[in-house]
C-alpha positions in Angstrom: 1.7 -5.4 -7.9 0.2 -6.4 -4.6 -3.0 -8.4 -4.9 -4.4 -6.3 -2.2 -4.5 -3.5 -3.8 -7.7 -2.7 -5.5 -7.7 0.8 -8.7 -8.8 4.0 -6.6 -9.6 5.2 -10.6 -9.7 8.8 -11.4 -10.3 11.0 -9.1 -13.1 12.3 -11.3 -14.6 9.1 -11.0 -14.0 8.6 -7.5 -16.3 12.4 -6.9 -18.9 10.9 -9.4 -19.7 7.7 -7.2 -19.8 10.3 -4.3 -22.1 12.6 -5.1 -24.1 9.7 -6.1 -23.6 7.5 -3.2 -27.2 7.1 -1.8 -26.9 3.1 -1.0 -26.5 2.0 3.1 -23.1 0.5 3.3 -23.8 -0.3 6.6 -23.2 2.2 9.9 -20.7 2.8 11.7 -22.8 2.6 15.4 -23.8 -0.8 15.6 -27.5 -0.2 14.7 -27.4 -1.0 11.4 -29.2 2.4 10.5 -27.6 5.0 7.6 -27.3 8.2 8.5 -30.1 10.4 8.3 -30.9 11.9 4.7 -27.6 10.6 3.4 -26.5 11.4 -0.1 -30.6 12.0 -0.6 -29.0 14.2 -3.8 -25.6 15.5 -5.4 -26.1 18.6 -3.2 -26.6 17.1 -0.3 -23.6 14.8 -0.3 -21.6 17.3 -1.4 -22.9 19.1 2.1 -22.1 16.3 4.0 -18.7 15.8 2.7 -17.7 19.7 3.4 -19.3 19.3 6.7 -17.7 16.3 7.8 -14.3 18.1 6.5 -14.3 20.8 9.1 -14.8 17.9 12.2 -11.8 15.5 10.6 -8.8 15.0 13.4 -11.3 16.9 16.4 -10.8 15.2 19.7 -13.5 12.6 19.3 -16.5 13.6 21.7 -17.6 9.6 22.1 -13.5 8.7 22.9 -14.8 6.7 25.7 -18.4 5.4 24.8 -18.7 1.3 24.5 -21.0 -0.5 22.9 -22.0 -2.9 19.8 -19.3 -1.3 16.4 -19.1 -2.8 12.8 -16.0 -3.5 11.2 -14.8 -4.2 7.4 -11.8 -6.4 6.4 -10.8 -7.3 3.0 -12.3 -9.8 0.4 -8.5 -11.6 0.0 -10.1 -15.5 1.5 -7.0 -15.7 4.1 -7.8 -11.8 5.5 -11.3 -13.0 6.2 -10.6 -16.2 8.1 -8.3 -14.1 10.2 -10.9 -11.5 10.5 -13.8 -14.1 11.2 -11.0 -15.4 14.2 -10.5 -12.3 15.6 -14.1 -11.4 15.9 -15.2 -14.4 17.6 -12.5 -14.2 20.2 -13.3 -10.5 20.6 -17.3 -11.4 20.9 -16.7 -14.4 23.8 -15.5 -12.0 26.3 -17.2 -8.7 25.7 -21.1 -9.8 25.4 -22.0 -5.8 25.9 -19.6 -4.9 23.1 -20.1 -7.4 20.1 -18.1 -6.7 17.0 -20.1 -7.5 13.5 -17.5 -8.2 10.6 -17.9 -8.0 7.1 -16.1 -8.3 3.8 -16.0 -4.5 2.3 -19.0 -4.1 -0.2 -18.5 -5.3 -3.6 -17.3 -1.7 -6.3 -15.3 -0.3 -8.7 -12.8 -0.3 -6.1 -12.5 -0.3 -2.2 -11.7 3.4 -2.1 -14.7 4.7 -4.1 -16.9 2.2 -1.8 -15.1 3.6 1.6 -15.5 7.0 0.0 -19.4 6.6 -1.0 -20.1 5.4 2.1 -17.8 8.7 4.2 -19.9 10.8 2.4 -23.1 9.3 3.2 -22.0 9.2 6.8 -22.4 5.3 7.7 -18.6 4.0 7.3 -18.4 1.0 9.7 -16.6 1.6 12.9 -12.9 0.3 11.4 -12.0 -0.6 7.9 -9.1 -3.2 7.7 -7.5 -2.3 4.6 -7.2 0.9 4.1 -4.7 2.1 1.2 -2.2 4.7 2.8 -2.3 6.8 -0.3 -6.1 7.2 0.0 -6.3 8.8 3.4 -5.5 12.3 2.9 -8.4 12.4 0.2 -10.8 10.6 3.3 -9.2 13.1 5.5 -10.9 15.7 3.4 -13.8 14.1 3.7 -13.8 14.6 7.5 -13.9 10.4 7.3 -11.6 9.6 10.0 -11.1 10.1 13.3 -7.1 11.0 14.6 -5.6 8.2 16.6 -3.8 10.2 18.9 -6.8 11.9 20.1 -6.9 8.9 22.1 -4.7 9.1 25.6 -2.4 6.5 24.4 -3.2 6.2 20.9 0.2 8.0 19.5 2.5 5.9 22.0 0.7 2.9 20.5 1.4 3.0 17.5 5.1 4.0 17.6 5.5 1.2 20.3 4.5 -1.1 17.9 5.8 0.2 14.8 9.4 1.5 15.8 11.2 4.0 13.7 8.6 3.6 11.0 5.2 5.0 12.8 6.9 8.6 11.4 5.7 7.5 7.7 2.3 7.5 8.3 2.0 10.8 9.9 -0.3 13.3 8.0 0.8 17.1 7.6 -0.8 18.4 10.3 1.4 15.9 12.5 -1.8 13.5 13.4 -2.5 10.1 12.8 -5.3 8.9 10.4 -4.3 5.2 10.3 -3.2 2.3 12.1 0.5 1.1 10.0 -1.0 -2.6 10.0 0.6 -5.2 7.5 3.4 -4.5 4.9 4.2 -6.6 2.5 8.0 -5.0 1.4 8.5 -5.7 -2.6 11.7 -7.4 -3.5 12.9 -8.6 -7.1 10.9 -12.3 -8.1 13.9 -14.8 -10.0 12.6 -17.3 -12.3 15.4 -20.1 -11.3 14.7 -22.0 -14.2 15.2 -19.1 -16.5 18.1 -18.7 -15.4 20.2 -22.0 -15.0 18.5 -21.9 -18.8 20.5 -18.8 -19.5 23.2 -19.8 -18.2 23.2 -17.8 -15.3 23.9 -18.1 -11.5 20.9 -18.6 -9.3 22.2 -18.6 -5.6 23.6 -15.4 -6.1 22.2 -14.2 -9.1 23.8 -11.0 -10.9 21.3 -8.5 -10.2 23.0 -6.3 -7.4 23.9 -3.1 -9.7 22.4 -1.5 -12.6 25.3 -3.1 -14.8 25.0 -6.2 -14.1 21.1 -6.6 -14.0 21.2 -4.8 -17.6 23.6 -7.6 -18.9 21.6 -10.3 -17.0 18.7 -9.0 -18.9 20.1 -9.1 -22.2 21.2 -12.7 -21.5 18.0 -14.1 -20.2 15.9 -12.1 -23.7 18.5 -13.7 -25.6 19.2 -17.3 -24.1 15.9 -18.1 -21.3 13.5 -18.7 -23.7 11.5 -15.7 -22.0 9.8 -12.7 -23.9 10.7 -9.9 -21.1 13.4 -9.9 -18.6 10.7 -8.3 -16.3 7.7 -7.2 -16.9 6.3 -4.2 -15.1 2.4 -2.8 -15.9 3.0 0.0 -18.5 -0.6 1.7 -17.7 -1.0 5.0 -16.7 -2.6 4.1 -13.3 -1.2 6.5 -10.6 -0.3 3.5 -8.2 2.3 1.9 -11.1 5.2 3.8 -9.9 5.2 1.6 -7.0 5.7 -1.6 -8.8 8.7 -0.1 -11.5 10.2 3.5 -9.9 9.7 4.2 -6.6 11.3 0.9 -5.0 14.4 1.5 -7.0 14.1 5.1 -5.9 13.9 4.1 -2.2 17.0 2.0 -2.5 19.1 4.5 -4.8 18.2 7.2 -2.6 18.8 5.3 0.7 15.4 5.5 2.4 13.9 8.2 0.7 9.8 9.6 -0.1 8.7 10.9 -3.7 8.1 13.6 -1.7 10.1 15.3 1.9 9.4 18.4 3.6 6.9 19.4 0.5 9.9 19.3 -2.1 9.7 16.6 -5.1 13.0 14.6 -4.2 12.7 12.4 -8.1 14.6 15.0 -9.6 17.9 14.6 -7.7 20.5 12.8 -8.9 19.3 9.4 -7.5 16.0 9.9 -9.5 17.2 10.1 -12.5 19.5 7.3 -12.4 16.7 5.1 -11.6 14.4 6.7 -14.2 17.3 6.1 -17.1 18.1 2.7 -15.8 14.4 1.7 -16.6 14.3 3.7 -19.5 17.8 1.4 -21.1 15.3 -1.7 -20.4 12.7 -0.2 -22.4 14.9 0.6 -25.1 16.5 -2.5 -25.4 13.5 -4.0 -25.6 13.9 -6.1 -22.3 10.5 -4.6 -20.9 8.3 -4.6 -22.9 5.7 -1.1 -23.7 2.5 -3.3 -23.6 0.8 -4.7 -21.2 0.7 -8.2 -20.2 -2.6 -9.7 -20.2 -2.3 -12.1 -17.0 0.6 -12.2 -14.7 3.6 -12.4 -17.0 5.6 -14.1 -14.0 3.6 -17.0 -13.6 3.0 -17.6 -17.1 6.9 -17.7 -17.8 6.7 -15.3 -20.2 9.3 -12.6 -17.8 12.0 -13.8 -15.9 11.8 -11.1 -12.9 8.9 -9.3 -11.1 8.7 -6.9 -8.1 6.4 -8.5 -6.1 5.9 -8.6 -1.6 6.0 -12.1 0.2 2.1 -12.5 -0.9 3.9 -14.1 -3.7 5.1 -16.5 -2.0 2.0 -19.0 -1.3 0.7 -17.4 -5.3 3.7 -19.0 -7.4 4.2 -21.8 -4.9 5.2 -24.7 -6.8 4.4 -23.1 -10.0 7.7 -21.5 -10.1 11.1 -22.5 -8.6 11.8 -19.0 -7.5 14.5 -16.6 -5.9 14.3 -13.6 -3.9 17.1 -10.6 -3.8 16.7 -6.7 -3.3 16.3 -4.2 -5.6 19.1 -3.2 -7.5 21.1 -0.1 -6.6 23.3 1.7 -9.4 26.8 0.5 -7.7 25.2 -2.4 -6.0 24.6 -1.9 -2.1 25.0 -4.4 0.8 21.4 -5.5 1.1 21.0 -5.0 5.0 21.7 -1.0 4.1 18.8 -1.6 0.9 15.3 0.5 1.5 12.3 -0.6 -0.7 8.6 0.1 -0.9 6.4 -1.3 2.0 3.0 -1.9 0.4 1.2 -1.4 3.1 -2.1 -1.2 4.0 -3.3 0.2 7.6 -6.6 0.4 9.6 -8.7 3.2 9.6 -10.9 4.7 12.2 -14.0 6.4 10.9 -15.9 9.4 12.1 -19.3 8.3 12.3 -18.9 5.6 14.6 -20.6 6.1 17.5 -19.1 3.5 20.5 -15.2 5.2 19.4 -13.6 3.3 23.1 -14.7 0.1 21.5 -13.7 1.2 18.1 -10.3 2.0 19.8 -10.1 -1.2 22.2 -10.9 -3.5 19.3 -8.5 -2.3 17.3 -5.4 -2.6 19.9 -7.0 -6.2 20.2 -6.4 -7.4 16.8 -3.1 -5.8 16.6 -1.7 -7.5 19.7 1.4 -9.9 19.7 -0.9 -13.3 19.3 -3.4 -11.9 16.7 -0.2 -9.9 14.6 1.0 -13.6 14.9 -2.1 -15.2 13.7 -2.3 -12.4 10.6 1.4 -13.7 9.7 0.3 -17.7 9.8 -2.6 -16.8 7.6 -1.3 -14.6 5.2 2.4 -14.7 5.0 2.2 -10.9 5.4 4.3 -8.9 7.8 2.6 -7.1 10.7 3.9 -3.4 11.0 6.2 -4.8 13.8 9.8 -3.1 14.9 11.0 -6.6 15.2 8.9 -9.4 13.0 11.5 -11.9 13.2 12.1 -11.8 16.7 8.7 -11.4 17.6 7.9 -14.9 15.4 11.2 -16.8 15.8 9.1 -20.2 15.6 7.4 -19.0 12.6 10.3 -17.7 10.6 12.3 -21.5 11.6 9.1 -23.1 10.1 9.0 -21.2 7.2 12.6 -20.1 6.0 11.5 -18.9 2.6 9.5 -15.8 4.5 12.9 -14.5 6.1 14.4 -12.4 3.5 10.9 -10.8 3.2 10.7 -10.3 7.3 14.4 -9.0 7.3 13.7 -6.3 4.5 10.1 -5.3 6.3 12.3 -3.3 8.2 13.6 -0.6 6.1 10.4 0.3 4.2 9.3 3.6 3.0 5.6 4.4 2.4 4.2 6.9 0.2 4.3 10.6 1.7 1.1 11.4 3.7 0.7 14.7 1.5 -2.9 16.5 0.2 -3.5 15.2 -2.7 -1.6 12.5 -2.7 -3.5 10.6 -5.9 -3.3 13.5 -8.1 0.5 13.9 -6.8 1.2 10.6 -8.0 -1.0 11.0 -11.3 1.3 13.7 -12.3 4.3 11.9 -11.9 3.1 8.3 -13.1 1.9 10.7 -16.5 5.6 12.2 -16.7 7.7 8.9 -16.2 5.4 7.1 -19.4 5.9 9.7 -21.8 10.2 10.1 -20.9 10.5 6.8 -19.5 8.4 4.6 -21.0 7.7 5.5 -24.8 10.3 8.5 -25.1 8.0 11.1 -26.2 9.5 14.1 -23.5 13.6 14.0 -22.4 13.5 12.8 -19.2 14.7 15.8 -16.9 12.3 18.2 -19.0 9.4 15.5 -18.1 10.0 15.4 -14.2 10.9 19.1 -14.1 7.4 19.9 -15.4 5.9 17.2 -12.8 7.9 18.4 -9.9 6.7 22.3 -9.8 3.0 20.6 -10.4 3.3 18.4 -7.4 5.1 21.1 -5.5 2.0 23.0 -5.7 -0.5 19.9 -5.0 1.4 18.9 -2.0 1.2 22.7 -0.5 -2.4 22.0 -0.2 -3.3 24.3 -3.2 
């Protein structure tokens, strides 16, 4: 799974931190000061959330006030220098406007922080890694403010994004985020494995569901590996993005869990991916327990799903291949859909200077600083064209092409209500038909597909 990613937990939990949630993260203003009586008690914050609810998407009131904002970017090392960069460039030529950065707060996760601090009302200004599946819940909050309140705010983002800015519309037809960086998950090749196995490694047999079954079974039997790939088997709602969605994507041709409010796993396509997992289970070629470490890296699987992050990880560590997922009859990979990983920028309601909010934000998603984000990283900016926007980077750094070209056709996941508990019902189905065989499989996602019918409704 992508390193960026950081456990939302239960949603239980997630409500528990909130209701408790008295500490000052840091406001959203530029003053520095929380907001006033915030989460003083369980009632209160609970008050706060509800009132904050009935404001979320309004035409901001402060569109075009200016002045000092805070911002958050991620703890990954690379994210900050790029953050630090783009602050200090901002800062030189808007003295009346400075931009504080900070690494988000230290928690459980960066969700149940960003949540906490929505509830006490004094979420920085913009928050640089904000998980797509969280925002309907900080929608409900009343946390963020709707891009295209802004004049040009909806023409921005689809110039930039292309065909994709659809994606990351909510249900009401507004946007809550900024699509920012993807980092699209392709199929990880262990080169040595395979030449061990006896196997090709240019063009690996991997394409269909055939031949990566029988590639599995040779590289258990002759690699010297304990899994053929090794996907978490935990019951965390994101999991499905790492094992059955991106197969789902490709076997579907570009589909969502979840279109038009109707569960879509069910189809056909579904269950040929969910049975195609559910052969490597039985055959024992994925194992049922988790690894403890990164089963990739320690040789211990031959394959992993993994975005071009992995890249600068495995390094030299592991003489590595890269290939699409696999389709049941084997696609031509330029018509191959996969899951983007994405995480976007989010705009929070209880900043106070929202036209510098806005301004800073088209700042450090401009050409040069979407270029910089790339050097740093190795992740893609949510760009129609990455490669021909970077040509010099992509003819430095060859290895990043395959992951630039499939950045293209990514799905995200549906911008539903309750989108965690939507994919907590399916992530609890797949395990016990899928994973440990407990429930036939169509019986399993039948039963999860008239639950999340009814949780995407709103209800």
């Amino acid at each position: 799974m992508s390193r960026t990613w950081l456990r939302l937990g239960s949603i239980a939990a997630v409500l528990a931190l909130l209701l408790g949630a008295c500490a000052d993260l840091g406001g959203g203003g530029g003053t520095g000061a929380p907001a006033s009586g915030a989460a003083a008690s369980g009632a209160a914050a609970s008050g706060a959330a509800a009132s904050g609810a009935a404001a979320s998407g309004a035409a901001p009131s402060a569109a075009g006030t200016k002045g000092a904002i805070k911002i958050w970017y991620s703890n990954n090392k690379e994210e900050v220098t790029w953050g630090k960069a783009v602050v200090a460039a901002w800062n030189k030529d808007h003295p009346d406007e400075q931009v504080t950065g900070e690494e988000i707060p230290a928690g459980k996760s960066s969700e149940e922080v960003i949540g906490a601090s929505i509830t006490a009302g004094n979420t920085p200004c913009l928050i640089f890694n904000t998980a797509p599946a969280a925002v309907p819940q900080f929608e409900k909050q009343g946390g963020l403010v709707a891009l295209d309140s802004f004049p040009d705010g909806a023409s921005y983002i689809k110039d930039r994004t292309g065909d994709r800015a659809d994606q990351y519309k909510f249900t009401d037809g507004k946007y809550y985020q900024m699509p920012w960086k993807t980092n699209p998950v392709m199929i990880f090749y262990n080169k040595t494995v395979f030449t061990k196995a006896g196997l090709a490694t240019d063009n690996p047999p991997l394409k269909t569901y055939a031949d990566f079954l029988a590639t599995a079974k040779t590289l258990v039997a002759k690699g010297g590996v304990q899994a053929a790939i090794w996907p978490s088997p935990s019951a965390d709602f994101y999991q499905p993005w790492f094992d059955f969605y991106p197969l789902f994507i490709a076997q579907s041709g570009g589909k969502a869990l979840v279109e038009g409010g109707e569960p879509l796993f069910t189809t056909a396509d579904g269950l040929a991916v969910a049975n195609f997992w559910k052969s490597l289970y039985d055959g024992n070629l994925t194992p049922k327990e988790a690894y403890q470490g990164d089963s990739f890296a320690d040789q211990k699987a031959a394959m992993a799903i993994v975005g071009p992050w992995a890249i600068a990880v495995y390094g030299d560590k592991v003489k590595w291949g890269a290939v699409p997922v696999p389709t049941k009859d084997g696609k031509d990979p330029k018509d191959i859909h996969t899951f983007s990983d994405e995480k976007s920028i989010g705009m929070y309601s209880s900043c106070k200077n929202l036209g510098t909010a806005w301004d800073f934000l088209k700042f450090s998603t401009s050409k040069d600083n979407d270029g910089q984000l790339l050097t740093l990283t190795g992740q893609m900016p949510m760009r129609a064209d990455v490669v021909g926007t970077y040509p010099d980077y992509f003819t430095a750094h060859p290895e990043y092409k395959a992951f630039a070209d499939q950045a293209s056709r990514t799905v995200e996941v549906p911008s539903v209500p309750n989108s965690v508990e939507m994919w907590q019902t399916f992530r609890t189905a797949y395990s016990e038909s899928v994973i440990f065989g407990k429930t036939p499989i169509e019986q399993a996602f039948k039963a999860a597909a008239d639950k999340i019918k009814t949780l995407v409704s709103g209800n």
